[in-house]
N, CA, C and O atoms as a Tripos MOL2 file, in Angstrom:
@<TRIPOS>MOLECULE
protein
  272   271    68     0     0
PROTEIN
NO_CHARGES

@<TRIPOS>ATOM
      1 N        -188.0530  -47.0270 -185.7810 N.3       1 UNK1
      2 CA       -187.4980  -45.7460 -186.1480 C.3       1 UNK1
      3 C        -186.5940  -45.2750 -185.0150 C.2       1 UNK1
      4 O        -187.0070  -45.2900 -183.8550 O.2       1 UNK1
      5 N        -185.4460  -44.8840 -185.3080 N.am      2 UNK2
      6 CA       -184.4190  -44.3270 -184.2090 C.3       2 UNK2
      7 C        -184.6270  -42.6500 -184.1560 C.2       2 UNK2
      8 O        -185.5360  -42.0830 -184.7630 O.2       2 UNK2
      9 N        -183.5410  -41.9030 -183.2550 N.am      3 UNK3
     10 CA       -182.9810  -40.9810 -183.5270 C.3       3 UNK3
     11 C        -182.0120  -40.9010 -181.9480 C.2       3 UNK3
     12 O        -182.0300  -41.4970 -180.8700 O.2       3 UNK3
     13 N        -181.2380  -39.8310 -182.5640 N.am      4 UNK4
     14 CA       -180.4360  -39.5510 -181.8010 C.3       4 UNK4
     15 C        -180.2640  -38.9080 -180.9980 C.2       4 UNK4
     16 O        -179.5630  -38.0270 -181.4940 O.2       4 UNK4
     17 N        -180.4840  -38.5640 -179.5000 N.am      5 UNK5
     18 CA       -180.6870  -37.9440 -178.7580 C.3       5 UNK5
     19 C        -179.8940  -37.5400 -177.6060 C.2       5 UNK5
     20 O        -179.9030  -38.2240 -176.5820 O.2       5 UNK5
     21 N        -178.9970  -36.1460 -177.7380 N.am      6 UNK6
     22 CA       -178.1830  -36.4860 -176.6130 C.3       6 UNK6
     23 C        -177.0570  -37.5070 -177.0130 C.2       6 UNK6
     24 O        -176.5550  -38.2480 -176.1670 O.2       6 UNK6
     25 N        -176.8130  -37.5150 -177.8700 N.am      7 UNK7
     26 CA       -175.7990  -38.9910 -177.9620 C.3       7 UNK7
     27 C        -175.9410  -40.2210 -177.8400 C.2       7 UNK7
     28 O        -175.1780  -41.1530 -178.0910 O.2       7 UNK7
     29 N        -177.2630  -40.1700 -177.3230 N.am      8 UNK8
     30 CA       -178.0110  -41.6740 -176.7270 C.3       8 UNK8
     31 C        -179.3740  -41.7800 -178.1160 C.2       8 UNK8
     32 O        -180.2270  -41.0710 -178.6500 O.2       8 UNK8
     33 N        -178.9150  -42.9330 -178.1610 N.am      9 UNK9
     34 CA       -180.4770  -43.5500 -178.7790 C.3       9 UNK9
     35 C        -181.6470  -43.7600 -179.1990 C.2       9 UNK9
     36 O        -181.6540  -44.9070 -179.6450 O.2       9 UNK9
     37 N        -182.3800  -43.4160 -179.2780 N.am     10 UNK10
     38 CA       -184.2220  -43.8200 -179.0530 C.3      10 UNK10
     39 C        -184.7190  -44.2030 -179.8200 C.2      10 UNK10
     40 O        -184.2360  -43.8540 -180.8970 O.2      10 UNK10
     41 N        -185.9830  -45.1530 -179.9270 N.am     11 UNK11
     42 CA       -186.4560  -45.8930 -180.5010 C.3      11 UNK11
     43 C        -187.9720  -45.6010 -180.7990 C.2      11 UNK11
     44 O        -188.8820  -45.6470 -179.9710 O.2      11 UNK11
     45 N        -188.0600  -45.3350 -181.9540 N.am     12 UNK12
     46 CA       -190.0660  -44.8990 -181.6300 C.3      12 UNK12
     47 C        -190.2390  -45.4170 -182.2600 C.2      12 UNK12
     48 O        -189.4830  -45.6540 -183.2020 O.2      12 UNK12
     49 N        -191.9210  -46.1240 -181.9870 N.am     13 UNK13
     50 CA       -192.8100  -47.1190 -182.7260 C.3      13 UNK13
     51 C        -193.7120  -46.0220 -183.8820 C.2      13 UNK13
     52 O        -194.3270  -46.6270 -184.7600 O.2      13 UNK13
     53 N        -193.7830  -44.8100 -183.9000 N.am     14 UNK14
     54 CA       -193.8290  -43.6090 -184.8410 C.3      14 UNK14
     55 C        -192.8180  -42.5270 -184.2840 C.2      14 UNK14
     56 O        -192.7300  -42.2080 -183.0980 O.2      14 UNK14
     57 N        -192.0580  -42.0040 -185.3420 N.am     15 UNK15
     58 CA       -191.2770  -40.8440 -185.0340 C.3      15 UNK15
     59 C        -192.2590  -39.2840 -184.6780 C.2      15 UNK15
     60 O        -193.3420  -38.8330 -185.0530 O.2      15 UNK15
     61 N        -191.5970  -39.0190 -184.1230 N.am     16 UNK16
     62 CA       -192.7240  -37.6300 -183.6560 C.3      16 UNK16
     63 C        -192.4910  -37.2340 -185.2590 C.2      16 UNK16
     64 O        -191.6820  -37.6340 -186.0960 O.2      16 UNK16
     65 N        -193.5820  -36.2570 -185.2970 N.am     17 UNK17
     66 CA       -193.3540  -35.4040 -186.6130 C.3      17 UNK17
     67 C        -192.5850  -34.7010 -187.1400 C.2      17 UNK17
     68 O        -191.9090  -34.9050 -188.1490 O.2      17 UNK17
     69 N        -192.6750  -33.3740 -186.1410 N.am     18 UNK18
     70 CA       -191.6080  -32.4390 -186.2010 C.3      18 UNK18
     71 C        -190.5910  -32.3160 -184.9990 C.2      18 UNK18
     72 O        -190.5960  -33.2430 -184.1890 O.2      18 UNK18
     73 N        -190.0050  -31.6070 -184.8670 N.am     19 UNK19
     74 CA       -188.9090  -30.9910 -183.8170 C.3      19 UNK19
     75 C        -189.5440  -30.6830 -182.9370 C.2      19 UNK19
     76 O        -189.2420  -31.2560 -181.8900 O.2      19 UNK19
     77 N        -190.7560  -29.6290 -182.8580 N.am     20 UNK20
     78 CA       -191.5580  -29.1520 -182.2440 C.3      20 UNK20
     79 C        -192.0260  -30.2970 -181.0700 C.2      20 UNK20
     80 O        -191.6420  -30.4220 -179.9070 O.2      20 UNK20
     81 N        -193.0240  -31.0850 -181.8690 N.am     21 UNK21
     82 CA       -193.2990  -32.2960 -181.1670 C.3      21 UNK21
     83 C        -192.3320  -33.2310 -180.1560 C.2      21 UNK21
     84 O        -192.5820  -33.7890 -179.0870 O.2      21 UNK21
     85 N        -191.2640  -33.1600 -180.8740 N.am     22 UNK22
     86 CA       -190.0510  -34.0800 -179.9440 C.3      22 UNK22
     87 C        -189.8360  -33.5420 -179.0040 C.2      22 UNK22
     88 O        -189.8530  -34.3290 -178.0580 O.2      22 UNK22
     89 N        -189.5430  -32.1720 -178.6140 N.am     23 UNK23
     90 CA       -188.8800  -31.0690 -177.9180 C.3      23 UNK23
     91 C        -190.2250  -30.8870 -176.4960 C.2      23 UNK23
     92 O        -190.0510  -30.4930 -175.3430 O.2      23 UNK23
     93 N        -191.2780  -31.2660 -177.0570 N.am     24 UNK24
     94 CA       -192.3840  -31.2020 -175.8340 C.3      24 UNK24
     95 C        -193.1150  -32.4890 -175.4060 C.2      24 UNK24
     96 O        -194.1870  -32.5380 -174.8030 O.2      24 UNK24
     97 N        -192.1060  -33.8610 -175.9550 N.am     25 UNK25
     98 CA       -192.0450  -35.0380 -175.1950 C.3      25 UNK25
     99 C        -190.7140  -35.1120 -174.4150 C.2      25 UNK25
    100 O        -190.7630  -35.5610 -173.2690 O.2      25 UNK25
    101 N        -189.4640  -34.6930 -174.9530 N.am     26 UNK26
    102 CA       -188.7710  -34.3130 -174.0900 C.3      26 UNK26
    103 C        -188.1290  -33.7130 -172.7620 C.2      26 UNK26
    104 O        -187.2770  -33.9110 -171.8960 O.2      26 UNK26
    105 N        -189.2750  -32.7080 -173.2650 N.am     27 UNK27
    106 CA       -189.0130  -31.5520 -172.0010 C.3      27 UNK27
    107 C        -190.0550  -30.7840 -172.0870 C.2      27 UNK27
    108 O        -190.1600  -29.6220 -172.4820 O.2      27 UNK27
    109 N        -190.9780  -31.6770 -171.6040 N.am     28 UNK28
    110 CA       -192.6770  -30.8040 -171.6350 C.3      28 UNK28
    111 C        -192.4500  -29.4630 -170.5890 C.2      28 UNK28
    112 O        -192.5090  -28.4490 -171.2850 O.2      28 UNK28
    113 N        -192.2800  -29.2190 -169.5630 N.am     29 UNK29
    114 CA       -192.1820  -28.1990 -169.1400 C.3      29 UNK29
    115 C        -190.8480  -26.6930 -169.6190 C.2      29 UNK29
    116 O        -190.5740  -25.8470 -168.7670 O.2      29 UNK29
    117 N        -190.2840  -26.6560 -170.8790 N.am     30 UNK30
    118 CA       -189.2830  -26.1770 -171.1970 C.3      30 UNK30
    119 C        -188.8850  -25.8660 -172.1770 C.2      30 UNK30
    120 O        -187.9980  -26.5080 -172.7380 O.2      30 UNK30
    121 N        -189.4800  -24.6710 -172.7310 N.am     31 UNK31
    122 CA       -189.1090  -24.2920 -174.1180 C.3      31 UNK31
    123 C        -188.3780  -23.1360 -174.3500 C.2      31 UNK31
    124 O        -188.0550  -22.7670 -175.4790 O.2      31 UNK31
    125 N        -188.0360  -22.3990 -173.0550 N.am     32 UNK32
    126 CA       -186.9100  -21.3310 -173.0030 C.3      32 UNK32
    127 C        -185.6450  -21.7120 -172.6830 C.2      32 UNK32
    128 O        -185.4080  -22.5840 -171.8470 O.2      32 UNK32
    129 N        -184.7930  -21.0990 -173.3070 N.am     33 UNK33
    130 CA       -183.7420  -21.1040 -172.4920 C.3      33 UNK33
    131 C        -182.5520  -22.6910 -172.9880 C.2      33 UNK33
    132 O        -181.5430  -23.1900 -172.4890 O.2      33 UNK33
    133 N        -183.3260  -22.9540 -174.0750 N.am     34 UNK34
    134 CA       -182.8460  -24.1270 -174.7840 C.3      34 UNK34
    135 C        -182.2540  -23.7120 -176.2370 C.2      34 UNK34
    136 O        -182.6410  -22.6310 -176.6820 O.2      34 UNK34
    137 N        -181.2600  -24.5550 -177.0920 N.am     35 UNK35
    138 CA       -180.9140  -24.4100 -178.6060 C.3      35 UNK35
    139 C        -180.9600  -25.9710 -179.0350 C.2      35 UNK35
    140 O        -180.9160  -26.9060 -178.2340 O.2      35 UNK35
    141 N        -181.0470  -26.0720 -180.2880 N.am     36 UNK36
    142 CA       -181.3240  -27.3590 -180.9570 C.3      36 UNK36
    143 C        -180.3170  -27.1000 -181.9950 C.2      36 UNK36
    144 O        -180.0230  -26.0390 -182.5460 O.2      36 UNK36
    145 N        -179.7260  -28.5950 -182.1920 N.am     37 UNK37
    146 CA       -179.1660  -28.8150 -183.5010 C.3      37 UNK37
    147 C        -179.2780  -30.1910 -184.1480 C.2      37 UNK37
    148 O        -178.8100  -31.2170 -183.6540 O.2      37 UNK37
    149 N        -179.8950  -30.1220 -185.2160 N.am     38 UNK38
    150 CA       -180.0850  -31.4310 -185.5070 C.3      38 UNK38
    151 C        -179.5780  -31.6640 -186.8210 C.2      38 UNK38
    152 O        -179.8360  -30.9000 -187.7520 O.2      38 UNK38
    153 N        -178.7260  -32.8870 -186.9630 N.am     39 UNK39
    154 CA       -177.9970  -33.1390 -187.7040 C.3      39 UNK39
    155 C        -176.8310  -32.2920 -188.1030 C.2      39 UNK39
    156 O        -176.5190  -32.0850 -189.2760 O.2      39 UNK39
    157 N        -176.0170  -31.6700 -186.7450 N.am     40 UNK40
    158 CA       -175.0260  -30.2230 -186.5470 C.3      40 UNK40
    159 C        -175.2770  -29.2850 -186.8490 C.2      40 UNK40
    160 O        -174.4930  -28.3570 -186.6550 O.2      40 UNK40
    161 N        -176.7140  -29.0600 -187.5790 N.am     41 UNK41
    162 CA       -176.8910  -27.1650 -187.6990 C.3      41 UNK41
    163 C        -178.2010  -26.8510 -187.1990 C.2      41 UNK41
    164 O        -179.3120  -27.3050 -187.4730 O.2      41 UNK41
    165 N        -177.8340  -26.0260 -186.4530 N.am     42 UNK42
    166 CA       -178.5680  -25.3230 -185.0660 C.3      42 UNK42
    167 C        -179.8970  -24.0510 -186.2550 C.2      42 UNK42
    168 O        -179.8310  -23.0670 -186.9920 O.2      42 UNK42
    169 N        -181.0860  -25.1810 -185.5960 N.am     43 UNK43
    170 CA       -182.1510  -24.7290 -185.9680 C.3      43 UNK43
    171 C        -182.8500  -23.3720 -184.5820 C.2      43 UNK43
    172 O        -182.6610  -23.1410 -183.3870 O.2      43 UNK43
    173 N        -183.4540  -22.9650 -185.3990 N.am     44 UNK44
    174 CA       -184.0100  -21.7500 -184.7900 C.3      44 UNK44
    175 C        -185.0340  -21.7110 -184.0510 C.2      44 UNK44
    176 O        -186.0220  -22.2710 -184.5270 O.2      44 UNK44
    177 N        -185.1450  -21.2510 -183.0620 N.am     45 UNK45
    178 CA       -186.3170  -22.1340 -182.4770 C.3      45 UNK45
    179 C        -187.8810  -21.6400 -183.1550 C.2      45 UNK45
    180 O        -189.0170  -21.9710 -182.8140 O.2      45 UNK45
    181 N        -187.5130  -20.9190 -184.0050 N.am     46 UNK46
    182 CA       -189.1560  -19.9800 -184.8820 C.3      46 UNK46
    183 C        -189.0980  -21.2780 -185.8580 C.2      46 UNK46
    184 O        -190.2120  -21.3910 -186.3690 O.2      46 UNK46
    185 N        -188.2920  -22.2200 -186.2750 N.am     47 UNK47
    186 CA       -188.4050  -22.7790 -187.2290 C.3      47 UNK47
    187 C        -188.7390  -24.6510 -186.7960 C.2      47 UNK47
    188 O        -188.7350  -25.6030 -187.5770 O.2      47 UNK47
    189 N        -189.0220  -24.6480 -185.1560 N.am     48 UNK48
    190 CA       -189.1140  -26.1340 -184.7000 C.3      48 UNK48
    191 C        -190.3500  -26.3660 -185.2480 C.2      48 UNK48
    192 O        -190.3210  -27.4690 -185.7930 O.2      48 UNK48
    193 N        -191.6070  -25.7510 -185.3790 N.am     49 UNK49
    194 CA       -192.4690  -26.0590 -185.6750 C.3      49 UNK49
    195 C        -192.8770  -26.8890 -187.0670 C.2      49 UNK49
    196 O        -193.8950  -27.5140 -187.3640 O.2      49 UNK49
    197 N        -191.8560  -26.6680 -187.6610 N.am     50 UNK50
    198 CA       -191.9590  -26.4840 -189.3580 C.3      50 UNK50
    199 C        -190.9690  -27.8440 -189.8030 C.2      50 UNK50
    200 O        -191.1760  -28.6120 -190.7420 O.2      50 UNK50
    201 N        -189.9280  -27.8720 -188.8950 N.am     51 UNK51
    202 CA       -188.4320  -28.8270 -189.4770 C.3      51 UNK51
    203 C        -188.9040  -30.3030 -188.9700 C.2      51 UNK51
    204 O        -188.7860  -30.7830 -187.8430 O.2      51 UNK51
    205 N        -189.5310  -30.9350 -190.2600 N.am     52 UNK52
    206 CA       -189.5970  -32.3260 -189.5050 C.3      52 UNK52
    207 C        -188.1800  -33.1760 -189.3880 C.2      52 UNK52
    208 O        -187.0630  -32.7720 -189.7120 O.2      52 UNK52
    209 N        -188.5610  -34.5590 -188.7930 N.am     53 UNK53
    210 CA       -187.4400  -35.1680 -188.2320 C.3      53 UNK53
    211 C        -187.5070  -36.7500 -189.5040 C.2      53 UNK53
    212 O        -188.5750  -37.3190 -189.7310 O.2      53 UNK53
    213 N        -186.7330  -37.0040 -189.8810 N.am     54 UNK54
    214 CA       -186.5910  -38.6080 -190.2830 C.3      54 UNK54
    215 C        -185.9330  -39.4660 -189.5940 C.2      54 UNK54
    216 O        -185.2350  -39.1720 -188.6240 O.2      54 UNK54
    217 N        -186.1140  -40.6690 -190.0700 N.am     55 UNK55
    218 CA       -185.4040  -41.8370 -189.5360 C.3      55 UNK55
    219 C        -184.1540  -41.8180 -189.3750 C.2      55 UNK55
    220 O        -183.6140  -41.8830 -190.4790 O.2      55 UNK55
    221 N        -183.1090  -41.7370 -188.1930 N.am     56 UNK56
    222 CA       -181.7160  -41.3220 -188.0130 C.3      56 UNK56
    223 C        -180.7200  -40.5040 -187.4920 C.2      56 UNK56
    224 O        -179.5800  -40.5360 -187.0300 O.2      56 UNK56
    225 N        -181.7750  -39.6480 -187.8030 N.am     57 UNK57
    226 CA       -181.5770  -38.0960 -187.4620 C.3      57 UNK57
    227 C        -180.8620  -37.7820 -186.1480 C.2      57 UNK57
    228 O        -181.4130  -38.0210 -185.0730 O.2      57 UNK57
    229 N        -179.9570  -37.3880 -186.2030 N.am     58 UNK58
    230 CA       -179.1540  -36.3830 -184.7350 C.3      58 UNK58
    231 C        -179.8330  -35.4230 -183.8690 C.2      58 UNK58
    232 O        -180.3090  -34.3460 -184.2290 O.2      58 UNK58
    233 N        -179.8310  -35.8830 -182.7750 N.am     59 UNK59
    234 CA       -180.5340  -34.1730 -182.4490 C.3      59 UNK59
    235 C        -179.8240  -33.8440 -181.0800 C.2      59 UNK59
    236 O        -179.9560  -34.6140 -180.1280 O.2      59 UNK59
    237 N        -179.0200  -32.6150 -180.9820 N.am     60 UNK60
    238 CA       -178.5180  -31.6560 -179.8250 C.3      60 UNK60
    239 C        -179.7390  -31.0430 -178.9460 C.2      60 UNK60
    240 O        -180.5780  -30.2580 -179.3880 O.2      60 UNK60
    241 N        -179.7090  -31.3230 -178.2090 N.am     61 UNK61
    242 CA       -180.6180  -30.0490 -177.3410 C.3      61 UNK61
    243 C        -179.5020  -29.2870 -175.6580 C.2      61 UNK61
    244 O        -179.0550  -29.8660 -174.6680 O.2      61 UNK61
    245 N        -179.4740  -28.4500 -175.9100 N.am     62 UNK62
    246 CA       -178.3140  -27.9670 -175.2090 C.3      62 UNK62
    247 C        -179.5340  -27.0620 -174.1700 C.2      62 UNK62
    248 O        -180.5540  -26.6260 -174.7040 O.2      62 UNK62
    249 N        -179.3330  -26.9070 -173.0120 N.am     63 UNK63
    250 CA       -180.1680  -25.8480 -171.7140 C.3      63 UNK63
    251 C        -179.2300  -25.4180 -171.3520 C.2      63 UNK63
    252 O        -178.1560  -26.0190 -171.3820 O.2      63 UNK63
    253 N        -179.4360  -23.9920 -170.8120 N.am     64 UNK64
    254 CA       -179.1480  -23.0610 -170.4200 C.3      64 UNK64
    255 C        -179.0650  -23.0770 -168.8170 C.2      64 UNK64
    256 O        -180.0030  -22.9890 -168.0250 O.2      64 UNK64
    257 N        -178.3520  -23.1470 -168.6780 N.am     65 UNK65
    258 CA       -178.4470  -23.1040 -167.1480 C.3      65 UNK65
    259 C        -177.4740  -22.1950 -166.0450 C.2      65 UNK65
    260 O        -176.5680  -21.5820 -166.6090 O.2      65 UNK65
    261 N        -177.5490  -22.0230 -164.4640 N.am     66 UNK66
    262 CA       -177.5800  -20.9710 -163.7740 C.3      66 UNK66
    263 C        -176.4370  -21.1640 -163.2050 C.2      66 UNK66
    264 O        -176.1660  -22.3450 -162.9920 O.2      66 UNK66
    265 N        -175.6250  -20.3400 -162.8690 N.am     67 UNK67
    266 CA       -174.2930  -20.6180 -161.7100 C.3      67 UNK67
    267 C        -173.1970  -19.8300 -162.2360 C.2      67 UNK67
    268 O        -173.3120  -19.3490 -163.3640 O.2      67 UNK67
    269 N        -172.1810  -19.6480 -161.5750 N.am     68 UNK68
    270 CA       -171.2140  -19.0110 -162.2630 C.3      68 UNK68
    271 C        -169.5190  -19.5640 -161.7770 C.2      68 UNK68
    272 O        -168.5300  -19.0710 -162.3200 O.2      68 UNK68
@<TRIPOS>BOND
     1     1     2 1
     2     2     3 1
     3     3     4 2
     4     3     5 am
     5     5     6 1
     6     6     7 1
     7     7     8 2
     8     7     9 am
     9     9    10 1
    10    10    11 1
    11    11    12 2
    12    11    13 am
    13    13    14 1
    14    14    15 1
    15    15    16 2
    16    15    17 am
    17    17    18 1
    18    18    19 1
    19    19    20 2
    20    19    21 am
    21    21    22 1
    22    22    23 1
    23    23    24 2
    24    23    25 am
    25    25    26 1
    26    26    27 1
    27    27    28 2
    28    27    29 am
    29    29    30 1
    30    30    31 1
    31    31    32 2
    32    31    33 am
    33    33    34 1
    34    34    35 1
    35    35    36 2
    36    35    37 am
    37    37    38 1
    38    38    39 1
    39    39    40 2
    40    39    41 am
    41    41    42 1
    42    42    43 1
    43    43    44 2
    44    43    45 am
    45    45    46 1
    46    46    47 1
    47    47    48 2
    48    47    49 am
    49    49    50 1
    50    50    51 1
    51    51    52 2
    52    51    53 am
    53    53    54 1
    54    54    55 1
    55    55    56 2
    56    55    57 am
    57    57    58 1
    58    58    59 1
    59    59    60 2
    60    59    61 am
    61    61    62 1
    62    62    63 1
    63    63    64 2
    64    63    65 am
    65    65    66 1
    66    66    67 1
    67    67    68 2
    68    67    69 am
    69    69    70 1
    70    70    71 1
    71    71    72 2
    72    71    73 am
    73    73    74 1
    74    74    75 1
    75    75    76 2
    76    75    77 am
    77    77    78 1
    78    78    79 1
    79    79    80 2
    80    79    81 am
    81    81    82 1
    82    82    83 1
    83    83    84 2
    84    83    85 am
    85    85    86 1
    86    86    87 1
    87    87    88 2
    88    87    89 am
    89    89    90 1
    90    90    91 1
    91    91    92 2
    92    91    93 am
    93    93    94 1
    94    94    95 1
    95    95    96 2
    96    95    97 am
    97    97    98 1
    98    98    99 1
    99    99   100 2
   100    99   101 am
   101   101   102 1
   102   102   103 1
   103   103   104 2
   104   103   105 am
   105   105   106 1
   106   106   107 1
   107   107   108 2
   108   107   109 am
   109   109   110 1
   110   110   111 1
   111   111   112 2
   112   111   113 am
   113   113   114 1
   114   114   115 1
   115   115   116 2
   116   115   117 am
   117   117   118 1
   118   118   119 1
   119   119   120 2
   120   119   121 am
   121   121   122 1
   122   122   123 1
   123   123   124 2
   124   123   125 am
   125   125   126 1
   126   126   127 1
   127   127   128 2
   128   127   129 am
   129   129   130 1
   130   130   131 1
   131   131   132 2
   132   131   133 am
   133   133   134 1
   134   134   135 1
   135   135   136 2
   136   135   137 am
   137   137   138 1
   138   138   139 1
   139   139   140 2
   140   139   141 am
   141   141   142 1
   142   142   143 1
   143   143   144 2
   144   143   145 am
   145   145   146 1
   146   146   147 1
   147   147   148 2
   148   147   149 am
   149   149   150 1
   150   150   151 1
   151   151   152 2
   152   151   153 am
   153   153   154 1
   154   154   155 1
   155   155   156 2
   156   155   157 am
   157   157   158 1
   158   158   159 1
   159   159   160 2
   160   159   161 am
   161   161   162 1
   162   162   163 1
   163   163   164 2
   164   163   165 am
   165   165   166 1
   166   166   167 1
   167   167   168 2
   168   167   169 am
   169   169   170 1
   170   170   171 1
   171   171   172 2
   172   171   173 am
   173   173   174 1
   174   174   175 1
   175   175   176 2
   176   175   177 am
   177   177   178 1
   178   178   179 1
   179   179   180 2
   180   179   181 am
   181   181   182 1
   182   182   183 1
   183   183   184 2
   184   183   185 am
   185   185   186 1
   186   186   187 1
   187   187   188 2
   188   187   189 am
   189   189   190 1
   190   190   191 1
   191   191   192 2
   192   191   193 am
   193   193   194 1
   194   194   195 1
   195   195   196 2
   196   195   197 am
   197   197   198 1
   198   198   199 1
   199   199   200 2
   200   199   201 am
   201   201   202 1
   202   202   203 1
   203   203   204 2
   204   203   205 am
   205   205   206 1
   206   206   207 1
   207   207   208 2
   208   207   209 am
   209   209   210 1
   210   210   211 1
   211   211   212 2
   212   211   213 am
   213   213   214 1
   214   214   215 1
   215   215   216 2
   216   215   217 am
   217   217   218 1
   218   218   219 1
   219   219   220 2
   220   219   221 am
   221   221   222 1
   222   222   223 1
   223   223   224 2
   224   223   225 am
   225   225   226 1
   226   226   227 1
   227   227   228 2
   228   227   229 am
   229   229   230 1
   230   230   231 1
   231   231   232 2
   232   231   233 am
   233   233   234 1
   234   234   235 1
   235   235   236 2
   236   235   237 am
   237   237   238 1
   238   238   239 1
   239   239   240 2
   240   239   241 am
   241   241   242 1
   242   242   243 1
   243   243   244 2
   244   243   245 am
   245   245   246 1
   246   246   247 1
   247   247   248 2
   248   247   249 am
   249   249   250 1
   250   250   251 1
   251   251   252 2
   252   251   253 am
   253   253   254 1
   254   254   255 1
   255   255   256 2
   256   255   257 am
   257   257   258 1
   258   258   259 1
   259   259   260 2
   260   259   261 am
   261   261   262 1
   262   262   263 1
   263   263   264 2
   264   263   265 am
   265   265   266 1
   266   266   267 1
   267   267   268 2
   268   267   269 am
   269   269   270 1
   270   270   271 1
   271   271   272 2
@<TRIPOS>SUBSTRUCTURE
     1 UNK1         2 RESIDUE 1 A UNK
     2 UNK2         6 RESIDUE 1 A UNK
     3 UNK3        10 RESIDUE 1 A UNK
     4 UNK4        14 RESIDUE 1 A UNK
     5 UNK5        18 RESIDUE 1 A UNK
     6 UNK6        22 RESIDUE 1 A UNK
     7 UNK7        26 RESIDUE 1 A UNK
     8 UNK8        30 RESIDUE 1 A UNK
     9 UNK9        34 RESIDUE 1 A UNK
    10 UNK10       38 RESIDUE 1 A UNK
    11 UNK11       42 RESIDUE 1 A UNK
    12 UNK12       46 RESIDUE 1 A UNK
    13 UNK13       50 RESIDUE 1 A UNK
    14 UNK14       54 RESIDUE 1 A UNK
    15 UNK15       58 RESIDUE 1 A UNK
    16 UNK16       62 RESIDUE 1 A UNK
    17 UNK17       66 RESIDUE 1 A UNK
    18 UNK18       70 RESIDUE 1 A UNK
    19 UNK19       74 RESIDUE 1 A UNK
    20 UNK20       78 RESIDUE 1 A UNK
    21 UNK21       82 RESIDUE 1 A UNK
    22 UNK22       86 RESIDUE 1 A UNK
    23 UNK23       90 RESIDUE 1 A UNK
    24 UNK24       94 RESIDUE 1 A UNK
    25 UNK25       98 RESIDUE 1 A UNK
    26 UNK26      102 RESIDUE 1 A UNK
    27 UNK27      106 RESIDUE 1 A UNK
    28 UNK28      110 RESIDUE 1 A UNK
    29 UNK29      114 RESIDUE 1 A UNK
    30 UNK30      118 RESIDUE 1 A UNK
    31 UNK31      122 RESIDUE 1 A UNK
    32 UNK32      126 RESIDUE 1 A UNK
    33 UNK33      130 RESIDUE 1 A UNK
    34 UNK34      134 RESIDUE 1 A UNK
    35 UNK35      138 RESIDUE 1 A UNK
    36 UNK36      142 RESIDUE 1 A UNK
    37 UNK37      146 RESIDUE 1 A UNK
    38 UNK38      150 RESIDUE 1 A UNK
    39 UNK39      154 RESIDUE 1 A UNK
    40 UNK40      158 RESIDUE 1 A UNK
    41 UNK41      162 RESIDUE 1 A UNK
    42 UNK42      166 RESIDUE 1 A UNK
    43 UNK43      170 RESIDUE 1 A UNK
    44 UNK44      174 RESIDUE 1 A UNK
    45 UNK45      178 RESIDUE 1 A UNK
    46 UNK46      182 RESIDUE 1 A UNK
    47 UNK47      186 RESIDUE 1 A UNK
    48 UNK48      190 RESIDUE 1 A UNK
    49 UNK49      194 RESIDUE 1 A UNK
    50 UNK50      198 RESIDUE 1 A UNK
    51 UNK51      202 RESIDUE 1 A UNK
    52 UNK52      206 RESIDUE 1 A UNK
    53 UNK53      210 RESIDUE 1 A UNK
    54 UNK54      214 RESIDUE 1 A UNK
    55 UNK55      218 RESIDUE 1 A UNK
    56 UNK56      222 RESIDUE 1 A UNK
    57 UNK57      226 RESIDUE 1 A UNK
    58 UNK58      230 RESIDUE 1 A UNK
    59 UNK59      234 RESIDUE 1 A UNK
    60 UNK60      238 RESIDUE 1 A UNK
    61 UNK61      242 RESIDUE 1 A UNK
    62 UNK62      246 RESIDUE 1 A UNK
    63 UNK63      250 RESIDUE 1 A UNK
    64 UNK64      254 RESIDUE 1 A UNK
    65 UNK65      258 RESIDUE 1 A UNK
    66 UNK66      262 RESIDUE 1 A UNK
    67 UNK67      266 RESIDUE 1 A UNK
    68 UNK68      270 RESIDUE 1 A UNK
């Protein structure tokens, strides 16, 4: 099973379930301050819990970050 991550690749021997799940193998310490879009339309983050993922699937994760 693939998906798309970042533009890059990945390969899972089970796909995580949901968004939710992906998002806290990703970036276990980091759930603020982030937006998701998967498959180009930017899910909400009240709704990661709920939006599962299939085989293929795109996923944006964009952080927020400090400087000016």
């Amino acid at each position: 099973m693939e998906l798309t991550i970042n533009y890059t690749q990945k390969t899972f021997d089970v796909l995580p379930a949901t968004l939710e799940v992906l998002l806290a193998m990703e970036l276990p310490q980091k759930q603020k301050g982030i937006a998701v879009a998967l498959n180009n339309c930017i899910i909400p983050q009240h709704s990661w819990p709920e939006t599962l993922l299939n085989d293929k699937d795109s996923i944006l994760i964009i952080t927020a970050t400090q400087g000016g």
